[in-house]
N, C-alpha and C positions, 0 to 999 in steps of 0.2 A: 765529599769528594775524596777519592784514591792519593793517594800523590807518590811523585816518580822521585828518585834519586838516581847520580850520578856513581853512587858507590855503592859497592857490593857488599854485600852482609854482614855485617857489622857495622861494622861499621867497617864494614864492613867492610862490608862486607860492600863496598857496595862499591867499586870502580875496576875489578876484573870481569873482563866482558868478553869471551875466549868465542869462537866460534870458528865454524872451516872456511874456507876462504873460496873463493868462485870463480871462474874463468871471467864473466862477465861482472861490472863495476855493481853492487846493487843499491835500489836507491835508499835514501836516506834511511827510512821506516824501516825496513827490511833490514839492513844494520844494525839499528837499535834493538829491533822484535829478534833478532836471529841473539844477537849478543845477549839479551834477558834470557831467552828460554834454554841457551848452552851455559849462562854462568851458575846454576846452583849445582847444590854436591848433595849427595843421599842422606850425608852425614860428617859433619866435622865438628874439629875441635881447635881453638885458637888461643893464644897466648900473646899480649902486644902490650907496649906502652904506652898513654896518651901524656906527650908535655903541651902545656903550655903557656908561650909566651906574649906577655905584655909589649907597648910598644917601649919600652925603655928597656927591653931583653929581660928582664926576669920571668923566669919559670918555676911550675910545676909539674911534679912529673905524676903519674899516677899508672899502674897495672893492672890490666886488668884480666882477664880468663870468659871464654866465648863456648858456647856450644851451639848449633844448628841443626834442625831434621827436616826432612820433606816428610809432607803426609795427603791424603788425597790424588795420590800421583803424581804426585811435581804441585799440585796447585795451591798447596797452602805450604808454607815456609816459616817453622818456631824457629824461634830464636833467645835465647837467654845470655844476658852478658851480668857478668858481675866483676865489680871492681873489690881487687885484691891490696892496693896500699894505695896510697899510706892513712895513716888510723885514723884522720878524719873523715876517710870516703870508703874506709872500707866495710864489704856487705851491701855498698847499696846497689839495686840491680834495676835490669831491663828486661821484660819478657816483652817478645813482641813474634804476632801473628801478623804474619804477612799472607793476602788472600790474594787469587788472581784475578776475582771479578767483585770486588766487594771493598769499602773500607779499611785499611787495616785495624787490629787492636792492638794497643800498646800501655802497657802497663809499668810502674815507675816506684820503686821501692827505695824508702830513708830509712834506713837503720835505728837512726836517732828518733825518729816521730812512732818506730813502730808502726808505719802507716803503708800501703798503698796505696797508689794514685792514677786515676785514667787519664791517661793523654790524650787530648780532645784533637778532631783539626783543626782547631784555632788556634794549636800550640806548636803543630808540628816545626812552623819556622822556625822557632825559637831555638836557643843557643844549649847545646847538650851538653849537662855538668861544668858549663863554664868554658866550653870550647870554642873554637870556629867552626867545629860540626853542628848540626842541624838534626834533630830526633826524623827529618824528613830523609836524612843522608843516610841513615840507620837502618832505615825499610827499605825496600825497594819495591819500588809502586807501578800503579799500568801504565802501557807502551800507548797506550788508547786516551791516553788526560794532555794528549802534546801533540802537536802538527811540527813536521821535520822539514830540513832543507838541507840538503847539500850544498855548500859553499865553495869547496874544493878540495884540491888535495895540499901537500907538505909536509914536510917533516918534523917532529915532536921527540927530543930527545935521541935525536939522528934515524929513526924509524919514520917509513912513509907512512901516513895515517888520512884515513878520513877528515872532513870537515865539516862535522851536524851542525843544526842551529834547532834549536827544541823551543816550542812556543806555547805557553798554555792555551788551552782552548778556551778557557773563558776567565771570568774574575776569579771566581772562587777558588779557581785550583792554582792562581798566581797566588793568591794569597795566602794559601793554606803551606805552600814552597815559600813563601820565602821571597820570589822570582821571577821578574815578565820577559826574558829569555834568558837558555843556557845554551854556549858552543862548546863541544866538547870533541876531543880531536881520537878518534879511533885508529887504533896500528891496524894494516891493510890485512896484516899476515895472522895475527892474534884474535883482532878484534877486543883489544885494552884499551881502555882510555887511559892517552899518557897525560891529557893537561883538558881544566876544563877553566870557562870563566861566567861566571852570572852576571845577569845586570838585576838592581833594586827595582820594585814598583814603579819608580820615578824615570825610569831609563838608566841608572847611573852605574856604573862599573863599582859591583860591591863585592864578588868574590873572583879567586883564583885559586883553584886546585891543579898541583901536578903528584904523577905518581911516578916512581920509579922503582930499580931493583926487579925488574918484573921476571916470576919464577914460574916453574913446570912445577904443578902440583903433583909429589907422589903418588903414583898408583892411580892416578885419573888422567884419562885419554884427553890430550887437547884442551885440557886446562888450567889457564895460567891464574895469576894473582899477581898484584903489585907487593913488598914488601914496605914498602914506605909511601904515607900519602901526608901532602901537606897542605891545609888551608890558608890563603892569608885573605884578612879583611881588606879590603884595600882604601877603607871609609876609617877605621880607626886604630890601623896599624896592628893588629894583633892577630896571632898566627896561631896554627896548631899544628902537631904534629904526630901520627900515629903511628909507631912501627911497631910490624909483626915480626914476632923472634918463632913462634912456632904457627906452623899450618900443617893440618895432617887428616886426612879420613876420617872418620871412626863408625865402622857399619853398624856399632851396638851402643846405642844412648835410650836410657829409659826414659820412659814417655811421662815419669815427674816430674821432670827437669825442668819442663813447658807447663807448669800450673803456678797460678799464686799461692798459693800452699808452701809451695817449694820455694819461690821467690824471697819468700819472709821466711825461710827457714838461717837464721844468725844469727 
């Protein structure tokens, strides 16, 4: 099965959701599907920190460096992150092929083993480099693996915003997320998601995502990005936190970038 994330590429990458805005309210889906196909970029490049915290507040912090392309016309989306410090985690990377009607592919590189590794969906839930993110939060998956609801409206960090409620359509794609619903609160005007919350397989209140800082990305029409996105567990106290220090275009990235060849090159 696909599976859908709440944040935009990267980790991205994956919770600016920019879209134009409509005289008429539109429904749920339509929100979501409108926000997917307006959030990717031809080509960027990115620079952020990931800490993080324990529940007794100790941290780590780690850097890391992002590149993205569309190819197939918008329908397939690389990705390559590689983490820059500190010396225990640096070199190791992520390539990942995000497809519009198909599986994604994600691949997962250790320095120290000299090894690459496939990322199965039975792992996408699982906990990325030791964060609160999610290798599922990483991609961003079909509009088509969830049934929506509008809940209502209110305000999110003083912005009016939507009120989604996303539902897997069956077992395998709750399980492969992580998730057996997510609300996440959409600005009316952007179409960003300012704050989201999951519930576990069990029903229980296991995460909470807010973004903020939210920016006008140069040189692209009508598209924003959050600057800061923060996960907390809400089952064992332990948080994450991502901030991007650079976001920028870039029309010319070579098409190496996106191979494992290139992945294990450190």
């Amino acid at each position: 099965m696909k599976t859908t994330t709440i944040l935009a590429p990267t980790i991205a990458l994956l919770l600016a959701l920019p879209a134009v805005a409509q005289a008429k309210d539109p429904t749920a889906k339509e929100v979501v599907t409108r926000a997917w196909n307006t959030s990717k970029l031809p080509g960027s490049e990115m620079i952020s920190t990931l800490t993080i915290l324990n529940k007794k507040g100790d941290k780590r912090v780690r850097k890391t460096a992002s590149v993205s392309k569309l190819y197939d016309d918008g329908k397939t989306e690389k990705r390559l992150i590689r983490f820059l410090s500190p010396a225990d985690v640096k070199g190791t990377g992520l390539l990942s092929y995000d497809y519009e009607d198909k599986d994604d592919d994600i691949w997962f590189f250790l320095p120290s083993l000299r090894k690459t590794r496939r990322i199965v969906s039975s792992e996408k839930s699982k906990a990325f480099m030791g964060s609160e993110f999610t290798y599922a939060d990483i991609t961003p998956g079909s509009v088509d693996d969830f049934t929506y609801k509008l809940l209502g409206a209110e305000k999110a960090d003083g912005v009016d915003c939507w009120i989604i409620e996303a539902t897997p359509r069956d077992k395998a794609i709750a399980k492969e997320n992580g998730y057996s619903k997510r609300k996440a609160w959409f600005g009316k005007a952007d179409y960003v998601v300012r704050k989201a919350e999951t519930m576990d397989l069990k029903g229980k209140k296991l995460r909470e995502l807010v973004a903020t800082g939210v920016k006008k990305i140069e040189g692209a029409a009508d598209k924003y990005r959050p600057t800061r996105l923060e996960s907390k567990n809400m089952q064992n106290g332990r948080s994450s936190v991502m901030d991007i220090k650079k976001l920028k275009l870039r029309a010319e990235i070579p098409d190496k970038y996106f191979t494992t060849r290139y992945l294990e090159r450190f």
